[in-house]
C-alpha positions as CSV (number, residue, x, y, z in Angstrom):
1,X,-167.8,-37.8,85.5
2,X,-169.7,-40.3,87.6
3,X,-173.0,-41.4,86.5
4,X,-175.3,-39.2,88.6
5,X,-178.7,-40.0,90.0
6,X,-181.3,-37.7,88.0
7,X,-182.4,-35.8,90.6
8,X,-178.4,-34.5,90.7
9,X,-177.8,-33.8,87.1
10,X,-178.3,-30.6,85.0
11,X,-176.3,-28.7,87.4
12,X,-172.4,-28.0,87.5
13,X,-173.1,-27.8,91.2
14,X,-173.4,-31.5,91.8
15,X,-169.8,-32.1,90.1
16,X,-167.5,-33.8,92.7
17,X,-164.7,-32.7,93.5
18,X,-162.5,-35.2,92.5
19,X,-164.0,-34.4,89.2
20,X,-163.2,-30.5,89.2
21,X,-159.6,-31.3,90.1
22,X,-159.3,-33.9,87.6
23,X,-160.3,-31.2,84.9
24,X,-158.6,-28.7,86.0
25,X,-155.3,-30.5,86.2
26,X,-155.9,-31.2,82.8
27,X,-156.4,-27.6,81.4
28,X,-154.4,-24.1,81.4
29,X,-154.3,-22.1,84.1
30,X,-157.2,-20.2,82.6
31,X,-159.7,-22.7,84.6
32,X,-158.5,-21.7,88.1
33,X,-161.4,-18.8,88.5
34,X,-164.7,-20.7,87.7
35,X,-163.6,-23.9,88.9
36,X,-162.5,-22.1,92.0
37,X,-166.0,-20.7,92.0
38,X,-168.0,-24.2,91.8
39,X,-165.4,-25.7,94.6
40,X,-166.4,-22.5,96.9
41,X,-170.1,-23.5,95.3
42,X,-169.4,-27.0,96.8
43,X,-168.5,-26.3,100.2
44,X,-171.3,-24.3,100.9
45,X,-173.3,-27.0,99.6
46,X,-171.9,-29.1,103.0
47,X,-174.7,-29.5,105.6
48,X,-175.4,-26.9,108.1
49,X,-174.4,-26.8,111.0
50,X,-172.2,-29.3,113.0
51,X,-172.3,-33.0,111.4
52,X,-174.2,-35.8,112.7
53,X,-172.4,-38.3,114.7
54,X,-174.8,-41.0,114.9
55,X,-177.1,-43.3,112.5
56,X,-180.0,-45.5,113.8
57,X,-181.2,-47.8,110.8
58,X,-185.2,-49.1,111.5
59,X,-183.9,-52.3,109.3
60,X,-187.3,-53.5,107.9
61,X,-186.2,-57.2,106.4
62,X,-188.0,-59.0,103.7
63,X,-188.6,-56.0,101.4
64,X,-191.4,-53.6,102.9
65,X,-194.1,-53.1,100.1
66,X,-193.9,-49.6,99.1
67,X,-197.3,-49.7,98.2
68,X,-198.7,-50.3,101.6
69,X,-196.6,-48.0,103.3
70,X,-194.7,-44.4,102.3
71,X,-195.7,-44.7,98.6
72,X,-199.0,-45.6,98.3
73,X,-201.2,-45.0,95.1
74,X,-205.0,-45.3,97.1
75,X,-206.6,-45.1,93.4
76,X,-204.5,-46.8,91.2
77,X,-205.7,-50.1,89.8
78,X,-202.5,-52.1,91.3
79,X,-203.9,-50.8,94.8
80,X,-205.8,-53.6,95.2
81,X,-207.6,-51.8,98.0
82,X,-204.4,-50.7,100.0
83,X,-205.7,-46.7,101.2
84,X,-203.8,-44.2,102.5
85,X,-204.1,-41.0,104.8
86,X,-203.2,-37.5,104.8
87,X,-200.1,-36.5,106.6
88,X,-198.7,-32.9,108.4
89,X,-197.3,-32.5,105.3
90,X,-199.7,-30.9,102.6
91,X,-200.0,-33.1,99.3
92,X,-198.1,-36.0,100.9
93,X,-199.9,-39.3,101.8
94,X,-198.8,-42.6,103.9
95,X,-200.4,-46.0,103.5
96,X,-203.5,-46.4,105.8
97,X,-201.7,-47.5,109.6
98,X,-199.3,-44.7,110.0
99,X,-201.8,-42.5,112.0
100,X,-198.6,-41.3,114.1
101,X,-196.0,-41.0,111.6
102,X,-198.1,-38.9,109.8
103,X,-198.1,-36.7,112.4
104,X,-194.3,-35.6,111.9
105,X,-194.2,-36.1,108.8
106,X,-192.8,-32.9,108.5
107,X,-189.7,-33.8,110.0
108,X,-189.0,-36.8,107.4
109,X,-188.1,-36.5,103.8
110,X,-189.1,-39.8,101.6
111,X,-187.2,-40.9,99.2
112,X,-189.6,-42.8,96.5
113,X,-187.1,-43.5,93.7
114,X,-184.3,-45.8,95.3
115,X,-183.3,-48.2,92.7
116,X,-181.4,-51.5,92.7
117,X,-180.3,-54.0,90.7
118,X,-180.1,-57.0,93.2
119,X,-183.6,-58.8,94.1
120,X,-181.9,-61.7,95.8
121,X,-182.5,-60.9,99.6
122,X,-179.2,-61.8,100.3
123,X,-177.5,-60.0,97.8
124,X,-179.9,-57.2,98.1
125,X,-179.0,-56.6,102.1
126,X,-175.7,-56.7,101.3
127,X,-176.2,-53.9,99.0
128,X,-178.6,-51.7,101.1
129,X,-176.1,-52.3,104.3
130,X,-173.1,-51.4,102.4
131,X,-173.9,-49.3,99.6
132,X,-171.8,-52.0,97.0
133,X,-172.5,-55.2,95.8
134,X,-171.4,-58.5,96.6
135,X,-168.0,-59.0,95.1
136,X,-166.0,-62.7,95.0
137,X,-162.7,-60.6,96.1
138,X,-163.6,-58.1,99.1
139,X,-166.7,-58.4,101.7
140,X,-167.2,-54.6,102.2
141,X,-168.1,-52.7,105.4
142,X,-171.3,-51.7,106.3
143,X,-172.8,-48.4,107.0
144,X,-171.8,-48.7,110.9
145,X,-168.3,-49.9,110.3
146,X,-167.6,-47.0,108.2
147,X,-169.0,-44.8,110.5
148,X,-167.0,-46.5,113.6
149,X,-164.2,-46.4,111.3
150,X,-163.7,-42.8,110.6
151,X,-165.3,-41.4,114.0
152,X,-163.6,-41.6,117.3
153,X,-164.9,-43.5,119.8
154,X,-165.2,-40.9,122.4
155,X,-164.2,-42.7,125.6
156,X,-167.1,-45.1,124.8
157,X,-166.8,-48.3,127.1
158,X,-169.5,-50.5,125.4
159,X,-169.5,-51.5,121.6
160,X,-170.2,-48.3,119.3
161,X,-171.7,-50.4,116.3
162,X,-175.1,-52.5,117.4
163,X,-177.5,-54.9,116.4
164,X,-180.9,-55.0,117.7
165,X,-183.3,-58.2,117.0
166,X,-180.8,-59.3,114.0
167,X,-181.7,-61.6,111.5
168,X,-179.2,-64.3,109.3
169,X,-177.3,-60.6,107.8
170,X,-176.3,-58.9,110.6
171,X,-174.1,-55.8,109.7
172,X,-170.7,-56.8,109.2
173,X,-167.0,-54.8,109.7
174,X,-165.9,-56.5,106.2
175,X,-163.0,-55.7,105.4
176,X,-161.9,-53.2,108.4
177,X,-162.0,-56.2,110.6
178,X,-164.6,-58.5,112.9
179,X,-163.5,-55.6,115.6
180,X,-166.1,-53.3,113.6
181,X,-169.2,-56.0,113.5
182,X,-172.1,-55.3,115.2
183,X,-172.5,-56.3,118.3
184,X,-175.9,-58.5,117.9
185,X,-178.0,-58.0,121.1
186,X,-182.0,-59.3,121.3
187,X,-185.5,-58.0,122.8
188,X,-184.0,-55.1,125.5
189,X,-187.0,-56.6,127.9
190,X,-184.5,-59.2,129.0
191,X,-180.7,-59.7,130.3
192,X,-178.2,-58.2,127.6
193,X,-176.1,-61.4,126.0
194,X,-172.2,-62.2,127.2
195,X,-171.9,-59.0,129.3
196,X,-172.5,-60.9,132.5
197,X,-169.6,-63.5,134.5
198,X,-171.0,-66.9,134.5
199,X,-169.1,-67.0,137.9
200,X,-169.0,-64.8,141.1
201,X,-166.6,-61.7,141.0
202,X,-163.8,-63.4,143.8
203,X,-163.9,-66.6,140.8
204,X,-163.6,-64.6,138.0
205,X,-160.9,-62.7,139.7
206,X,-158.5,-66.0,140.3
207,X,-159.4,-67.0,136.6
208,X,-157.7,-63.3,135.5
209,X,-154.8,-63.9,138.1
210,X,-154.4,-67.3,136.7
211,X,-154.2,-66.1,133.4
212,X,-151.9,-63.9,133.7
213,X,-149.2,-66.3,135.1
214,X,-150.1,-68.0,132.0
215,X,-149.6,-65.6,129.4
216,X,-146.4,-64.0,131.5
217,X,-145.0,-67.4,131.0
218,X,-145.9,-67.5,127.6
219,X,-144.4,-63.8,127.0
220,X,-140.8,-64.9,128.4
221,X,-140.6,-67.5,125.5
222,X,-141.3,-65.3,122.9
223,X,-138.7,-62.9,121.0
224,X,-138.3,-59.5,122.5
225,X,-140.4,-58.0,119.3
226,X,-143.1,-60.3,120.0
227,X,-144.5,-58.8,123.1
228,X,-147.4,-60.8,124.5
229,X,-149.1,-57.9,125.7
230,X,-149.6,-56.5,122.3
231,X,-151.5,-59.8,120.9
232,X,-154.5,-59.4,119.6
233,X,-156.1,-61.4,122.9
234,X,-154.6,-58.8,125.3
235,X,-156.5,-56.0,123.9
236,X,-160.0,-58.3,123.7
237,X,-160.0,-59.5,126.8
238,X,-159.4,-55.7,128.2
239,X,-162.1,-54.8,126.1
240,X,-164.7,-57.3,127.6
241,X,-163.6,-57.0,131.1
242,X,-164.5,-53.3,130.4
243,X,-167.7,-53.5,128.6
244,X,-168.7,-56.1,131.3
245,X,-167.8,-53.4,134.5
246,X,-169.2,-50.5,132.6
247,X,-172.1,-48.4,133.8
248,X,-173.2,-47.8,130.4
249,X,-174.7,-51.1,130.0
250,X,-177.8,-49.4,131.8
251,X,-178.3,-47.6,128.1
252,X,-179.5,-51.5,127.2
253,X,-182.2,-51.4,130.1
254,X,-185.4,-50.0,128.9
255,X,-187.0,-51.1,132.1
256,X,-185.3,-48.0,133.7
257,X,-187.6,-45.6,131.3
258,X,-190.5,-44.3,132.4
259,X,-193.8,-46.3,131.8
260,X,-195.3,-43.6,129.5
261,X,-192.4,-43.7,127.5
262,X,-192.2,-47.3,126.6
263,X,-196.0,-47.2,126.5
264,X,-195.4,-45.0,123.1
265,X,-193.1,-47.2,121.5
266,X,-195.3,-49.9,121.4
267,X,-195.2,-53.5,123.4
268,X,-193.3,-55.2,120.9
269,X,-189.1,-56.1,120.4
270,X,-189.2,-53.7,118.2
271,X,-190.7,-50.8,119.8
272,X,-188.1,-51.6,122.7
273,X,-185.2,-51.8,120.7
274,X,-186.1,-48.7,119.2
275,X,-186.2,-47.3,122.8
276,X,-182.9,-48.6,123.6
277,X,-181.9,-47.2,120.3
278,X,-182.1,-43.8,121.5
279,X,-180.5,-44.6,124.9
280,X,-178.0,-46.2,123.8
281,X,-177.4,-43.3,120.9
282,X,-177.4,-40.6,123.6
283,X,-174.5,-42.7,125.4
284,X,-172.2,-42.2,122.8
285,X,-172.9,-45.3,120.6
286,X,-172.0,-44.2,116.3
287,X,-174.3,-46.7,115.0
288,X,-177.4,-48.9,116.2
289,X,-179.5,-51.0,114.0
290,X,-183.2,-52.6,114.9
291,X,-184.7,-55.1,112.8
292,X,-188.0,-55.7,112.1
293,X,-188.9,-58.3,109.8
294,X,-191.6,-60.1,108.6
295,X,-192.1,-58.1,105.1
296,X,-191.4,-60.9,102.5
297,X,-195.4,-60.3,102.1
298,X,-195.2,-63.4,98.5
299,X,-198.9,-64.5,100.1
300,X,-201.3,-62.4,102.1
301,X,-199.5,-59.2,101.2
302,X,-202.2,-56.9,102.6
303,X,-202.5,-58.2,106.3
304,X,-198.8,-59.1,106.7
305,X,-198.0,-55.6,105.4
306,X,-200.7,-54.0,108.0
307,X,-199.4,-56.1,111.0
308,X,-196.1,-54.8,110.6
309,X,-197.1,-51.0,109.6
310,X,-198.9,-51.4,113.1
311,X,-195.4,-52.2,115.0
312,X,-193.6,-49.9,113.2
313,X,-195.7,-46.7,113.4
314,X,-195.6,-46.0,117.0
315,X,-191.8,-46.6,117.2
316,X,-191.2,-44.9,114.4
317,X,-193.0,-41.9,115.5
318,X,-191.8,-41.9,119.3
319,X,-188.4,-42.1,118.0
320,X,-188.8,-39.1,116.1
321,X,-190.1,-37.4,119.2
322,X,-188.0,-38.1,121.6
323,X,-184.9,-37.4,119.3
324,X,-186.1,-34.3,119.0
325,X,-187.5,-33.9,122.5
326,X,-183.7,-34.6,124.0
327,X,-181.8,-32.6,121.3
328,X,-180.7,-35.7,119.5
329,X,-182.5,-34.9,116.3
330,X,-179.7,-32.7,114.6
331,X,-176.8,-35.1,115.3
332,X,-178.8,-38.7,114.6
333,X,-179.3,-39.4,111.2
334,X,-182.5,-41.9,110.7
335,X,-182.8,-44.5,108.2
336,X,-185.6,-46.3,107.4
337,X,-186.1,-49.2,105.3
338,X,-185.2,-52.8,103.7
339,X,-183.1,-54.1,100.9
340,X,-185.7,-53.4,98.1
341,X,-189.6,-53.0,97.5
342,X,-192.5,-55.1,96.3
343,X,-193.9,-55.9,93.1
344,X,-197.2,-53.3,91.6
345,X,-198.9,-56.3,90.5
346,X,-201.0,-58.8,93.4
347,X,-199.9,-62.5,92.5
348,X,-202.4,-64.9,92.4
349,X,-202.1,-66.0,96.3
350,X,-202.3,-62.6,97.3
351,X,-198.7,-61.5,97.7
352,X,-196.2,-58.9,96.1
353,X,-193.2,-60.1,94.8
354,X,-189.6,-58.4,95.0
355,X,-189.3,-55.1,93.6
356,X,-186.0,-53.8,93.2
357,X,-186.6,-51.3,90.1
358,X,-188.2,-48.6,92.1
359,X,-188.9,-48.5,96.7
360,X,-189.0,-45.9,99.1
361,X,-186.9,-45.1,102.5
362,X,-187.2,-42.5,104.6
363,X,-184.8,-40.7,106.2
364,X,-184.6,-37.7,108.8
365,X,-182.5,-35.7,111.2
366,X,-178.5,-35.2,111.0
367,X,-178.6,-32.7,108.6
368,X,-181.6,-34.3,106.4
369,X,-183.9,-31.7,104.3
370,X,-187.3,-31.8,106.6
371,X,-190.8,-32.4,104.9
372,X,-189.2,-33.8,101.4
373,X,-190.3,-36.0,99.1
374,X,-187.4,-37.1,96.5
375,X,-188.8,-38.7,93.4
376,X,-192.1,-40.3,92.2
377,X,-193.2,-43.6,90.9
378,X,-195.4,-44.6,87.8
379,X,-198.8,-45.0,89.7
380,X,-200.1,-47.1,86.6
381,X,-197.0,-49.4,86.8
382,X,-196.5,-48.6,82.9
383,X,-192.9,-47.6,83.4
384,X,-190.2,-49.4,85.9
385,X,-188.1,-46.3,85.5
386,X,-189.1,-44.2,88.4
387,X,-188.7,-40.3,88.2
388,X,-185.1,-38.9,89.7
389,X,-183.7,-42.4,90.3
390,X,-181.6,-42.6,93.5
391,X,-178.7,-45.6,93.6
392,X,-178.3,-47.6,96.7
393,X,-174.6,-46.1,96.9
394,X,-176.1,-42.5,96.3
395,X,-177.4,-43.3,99.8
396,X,-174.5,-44.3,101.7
397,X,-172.4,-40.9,100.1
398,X,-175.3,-38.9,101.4
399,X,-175.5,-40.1,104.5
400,X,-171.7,-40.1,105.2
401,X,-171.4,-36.4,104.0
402,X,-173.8,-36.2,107.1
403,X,-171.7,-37.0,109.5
404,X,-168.9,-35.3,108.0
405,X,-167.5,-38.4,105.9
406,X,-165.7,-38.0,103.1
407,X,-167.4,-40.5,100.8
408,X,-164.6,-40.5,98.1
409,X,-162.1,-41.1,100.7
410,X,-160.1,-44.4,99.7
411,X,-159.2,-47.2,102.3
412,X,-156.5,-49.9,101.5
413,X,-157.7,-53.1,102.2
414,X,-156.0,-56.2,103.6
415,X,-154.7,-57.2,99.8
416,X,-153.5,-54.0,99.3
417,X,-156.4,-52.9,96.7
418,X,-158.1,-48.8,97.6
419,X,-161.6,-48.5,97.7
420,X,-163.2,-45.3,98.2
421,X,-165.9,-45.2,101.3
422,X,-168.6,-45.1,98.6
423,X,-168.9,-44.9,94.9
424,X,-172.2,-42.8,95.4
425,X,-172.7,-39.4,94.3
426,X,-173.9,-37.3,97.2
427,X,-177.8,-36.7,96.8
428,X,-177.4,-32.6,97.9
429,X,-181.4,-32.3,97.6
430,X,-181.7,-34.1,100.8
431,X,-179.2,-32.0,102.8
432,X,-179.7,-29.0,104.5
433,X,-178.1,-26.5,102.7
């Protein structure tokens, strides 16, 4: 059986069901009825209700200090002053800043136990964004590819997969092709990137005609199995002249939202391209990711941390709202966080250092439990091991079962080796069951 995360074991329920078949393929026929039972068991175990269809990831690069924000520990002696505030949800506590997130805090769960085993940033965003680590022989998909991958596209005309404000790791297609990347687009406030003709319509018009004398020439060379039309070029350059002529776009243009609305999300990138997240997420788009960095806190820990906690709160929070407000919340799953935490101890500038051993995220909507908190950490730092550990993989399969993934599902890749979507066990305490 796969090694389970903690809070998963003890329980016959939580056996996969690659598992059950495995042992009872291996046994008499004596083993049909109560393995019958637990597969029934499993099924009802699904989410309820229809699956999400859609992720947003609030990408928060550099390694958010866990301390200063969903886990704090206000009288502990490694809070070197950090305090924290009572939420909507009784007994649960945020780091001083989240005024507004604390408000729906009942809609959230926390999870306060992820663990990891990469504290290299690079290697560690890798890991977050794809639920494996980095390999020398495959470069795996991320979150969003998958999910473009195994949803249809619905008649979408621009990208499915985005980028907001991305960094040096943007989300990748890996393995499924550079056609499932992200498309990387910056601060909504201004013009949307290579969408636009650099010439007038009547020029760009004579540039297609001219290319297509081209490329008919081109096609009368070639074999009659080689059809030019098929080429790999063909179908890009339909897909951009597409995007490009699409009404959609408008998703991109915050500017069109109300003034009260952008108001709540805050003045910043971020807050905008959390606001264009849930446009462009109630256009049809699978998968939209907004970064916010600036939390590699190794000097000045506490005011870096603050100044960032005061952009995310009010995005976060409006988000959350408006989700709900346009009856997104149920079909959007949200994910919330960065490639690993920060360390208990204060360094001797001031700063936190990485933290892979034990950092929160927070996740809500699609099928997530509401008002849960998944886990605990040492608040004396005695012990790295936190309570009911949950893997970076455990993640990914929870969140694909979400959206109605199978997470055990194998893919072939390009050299002919099967992977399976996720080598994560399914965290059923954060579902909706």
């Amino acid at each position: 059986m796969k090694n389970l995360p903690e809070c998963a074991c003890g329980s016959m329920d939580h056996i996969s069901r690659r598992t059950l078949l495995k042992v009872g393929g291996a046994a008499s026929l004596a083993w049909l009825t109560p393995i019958a039972t637990l597969l029934a068991r499993e099924v009802e175990k699904s989410p309820k209700g229809k699956p999400a269809h859609s992720v947003i990831i609030l990408w928060l690069a550099g390694g958010p200090s866990q301390l200063e924000t969903f886990d704090p520990h206000p009288d502990s002696k490694f809070s070197f002053g950090t305090k924290a505030i009572k939420t909507a949800l009784p007994g649960v506590q945020l780091a001083e800043g989240f005024q507004q997130l604390a408000e729906v805090m009942g809609d959230l769960s926390l999870i306060r136990s992820v663990v990891s085993k990469e504290a290299d940033h690079e290697r560690a965003v890798y890991n977050m964004k794809t639920g494996y680590r980095p390999s020398p022989t495959v470069v795996h998909p991320s979150i969003g590819a998958v999910i473009c991958h195994e949803l249809s596209d619905d008649g979408l005309d621009i990208p499915r997969h985005i980028s907001i404000l991305p960094d040096q790791w943007p989300a990748r297609g890996g393995y499924l092709g550079a056609q499932y990347d992200a498309f990387q687009v910056y601060d909504p406030q201004g013009p949307i990137q290579d969408v636009s003709p650099l010439v007038p319509k009547d020029r760009l018009d004579q540039r297609m005609k001219d290319l297509s004398v081209v490329e008919q020439a081109f096609d009368r060379g070639r074999p009659a199995n080689l059809d030019a039309r098929t080429t790999l070029h063909q179908v890009t350059m339909a897909r951009a002249l597409k995007i490009m002529s699409s009404d959609q776009l408008k998703a991109f243009d915050v500017k069109q939202a109300p003034a009260a609305q952008r108001a709540a999300y805050g003045d910043t990138p971020f807050g905008r391209g959390c606001l264009a997240a849930l446009r462009l997420i109630e256009t049809g788009v699978r998968c939209v990711e907004v970064n916010l960095g600036g939390w590699d806190t190794h000097v000045n820990n506490h005011e870096l941390q603050a100044r960032n906690v005061k952009v995310l709160d009010p995005a976060f929070a409006a988000l959350i709202h408006d989700l709900k407000e346009r009856g997104l919340f149920d079909s959007t799953v949200v994910l919330c966080g960065g490639e690993f935490g920060r360390t208990p101890k204060m360094n001797p500038v001031g700063g936190r250092d990485h933290w892979p051993y034990a950092f929160t995220v927070a996740m809500a909507g699609g099928g997530i439990r509401r008002g849960h908190v998944l886990g605990a950490t040492d608040p004396e730092g005695d012990s790295k091991e936190p309570e009911k550990p949950v893997r970076v993989q455990d993640l990914h399969a929870t969140i694909q079962t979400a959206l109605g993934i199978n997470p055990e599902k194998e893919l072939i890749t390009p050299v002919g080796r099967p992977l399976a979507l996720s080598d994560g066990s399914v965290i059923r305490g954060l579902l909706n069951v």
